[in-house]
C-alpha positions as CSV (number, residue, x, y, z in Angstrom):
1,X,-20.1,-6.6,10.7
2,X,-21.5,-4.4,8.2
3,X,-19.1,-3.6,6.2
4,X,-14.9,-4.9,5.5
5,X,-12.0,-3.5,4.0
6,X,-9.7,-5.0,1.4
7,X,-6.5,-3.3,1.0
8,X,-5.1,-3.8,-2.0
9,X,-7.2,-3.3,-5.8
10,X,-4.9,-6.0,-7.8
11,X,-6.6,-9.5,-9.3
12,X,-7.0,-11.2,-6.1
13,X,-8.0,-8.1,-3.9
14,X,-10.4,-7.8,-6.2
15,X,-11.2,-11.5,-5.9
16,X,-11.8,-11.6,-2.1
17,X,-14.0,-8.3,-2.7
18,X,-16.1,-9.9,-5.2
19,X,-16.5,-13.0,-2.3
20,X,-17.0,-10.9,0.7
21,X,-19.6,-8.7,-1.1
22,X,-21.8,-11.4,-1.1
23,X,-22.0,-11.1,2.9
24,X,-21.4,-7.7,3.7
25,X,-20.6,-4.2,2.2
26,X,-16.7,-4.2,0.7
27,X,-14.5,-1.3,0.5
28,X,-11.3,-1.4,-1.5
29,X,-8.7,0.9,-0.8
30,X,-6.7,1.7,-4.2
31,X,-3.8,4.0,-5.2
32,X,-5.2,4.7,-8.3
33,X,-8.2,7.3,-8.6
34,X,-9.0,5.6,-12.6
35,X,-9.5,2.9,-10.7
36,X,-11.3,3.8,-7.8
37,X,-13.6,5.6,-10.4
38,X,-14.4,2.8,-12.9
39,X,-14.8,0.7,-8.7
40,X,-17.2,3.3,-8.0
41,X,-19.3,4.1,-10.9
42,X,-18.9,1.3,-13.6
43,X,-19.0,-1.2,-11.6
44,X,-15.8,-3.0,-13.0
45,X,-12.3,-4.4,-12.4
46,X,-10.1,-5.8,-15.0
47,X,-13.5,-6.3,-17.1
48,X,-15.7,-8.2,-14.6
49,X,-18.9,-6.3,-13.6
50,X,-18.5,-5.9,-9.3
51,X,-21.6,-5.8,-6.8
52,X,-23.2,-2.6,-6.0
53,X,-22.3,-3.1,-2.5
54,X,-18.1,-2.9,-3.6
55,X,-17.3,0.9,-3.1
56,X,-13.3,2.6,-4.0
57,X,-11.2,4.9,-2.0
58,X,-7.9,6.0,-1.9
59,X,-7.7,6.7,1.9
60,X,-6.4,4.2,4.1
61,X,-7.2,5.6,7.0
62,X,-10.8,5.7,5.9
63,X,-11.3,2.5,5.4
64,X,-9.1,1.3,8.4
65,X,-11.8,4.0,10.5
66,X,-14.8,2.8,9.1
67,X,-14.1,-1.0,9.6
68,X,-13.2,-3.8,12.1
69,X,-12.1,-6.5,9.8
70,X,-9.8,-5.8,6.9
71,X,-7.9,-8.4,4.6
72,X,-4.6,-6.5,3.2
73,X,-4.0,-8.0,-0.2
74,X,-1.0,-6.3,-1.5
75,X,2.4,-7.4,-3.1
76,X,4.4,-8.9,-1.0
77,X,7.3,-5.7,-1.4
78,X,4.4,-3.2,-0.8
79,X,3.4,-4.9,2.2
80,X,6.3,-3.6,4.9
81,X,5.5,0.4,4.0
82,X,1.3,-0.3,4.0
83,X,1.2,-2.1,7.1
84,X,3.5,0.9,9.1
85,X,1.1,3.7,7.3
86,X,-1.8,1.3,8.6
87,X,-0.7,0.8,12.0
88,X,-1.1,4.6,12.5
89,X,-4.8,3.6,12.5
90,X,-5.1,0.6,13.7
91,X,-5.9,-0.5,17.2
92,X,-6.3,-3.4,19.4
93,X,-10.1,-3.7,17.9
94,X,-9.4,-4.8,14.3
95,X,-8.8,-7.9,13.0
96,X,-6.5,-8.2,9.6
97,X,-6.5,-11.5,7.6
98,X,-3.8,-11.7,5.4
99,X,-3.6,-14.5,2.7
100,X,-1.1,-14.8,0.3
């Protein structure tokens, strides 16, 4: 696997993506574009400098298209209304890891 999703750009999606980065490529899916921004071309989260190989977007389906393994980290009351827009573009192939 070259490259895994992370759903969710809060404390501990951010987390994982800092652990996972040091394996593969990481890409977050956020709802907010500042964010996805300072993700993308700072470097940054909440203050903490993030690997080069952690790349932003705000497209779900993008990052459900472009990779087999994805860990949806998202609040708990978010998660019911992600996981139906995600199952549009999911398939028998991928592999979610949810922790909570």
């Amino acid at each position: 696997m070259k490259q895994v999703a992370v759903i969710g750009s809060g404390s501990f999606g951010i987390a994982v993506a800092k652990l996972l980065s040091h394996n593969v490529e990481v890409l977050v899916v956020t709802r907010n574009s500042l964010t996805m921004h300072k993700i993308n071309n700072d470097h940054l989260a909440f203050n903490t400098p993030l690997s080069a190989r952690i790349r932003a977007t705000l497209s779900l389906e993008e990052a459900i298209s472009s990779c087999k393994l994805i860990f949806p980290i998202v609040p708990s009351d978010d998660f019911g209304s992600m996981i139906k827009e995600a199952s549009l573009h999911l398939t028998p192939a991928h592999i979610l890891i949810h922790g909570t």
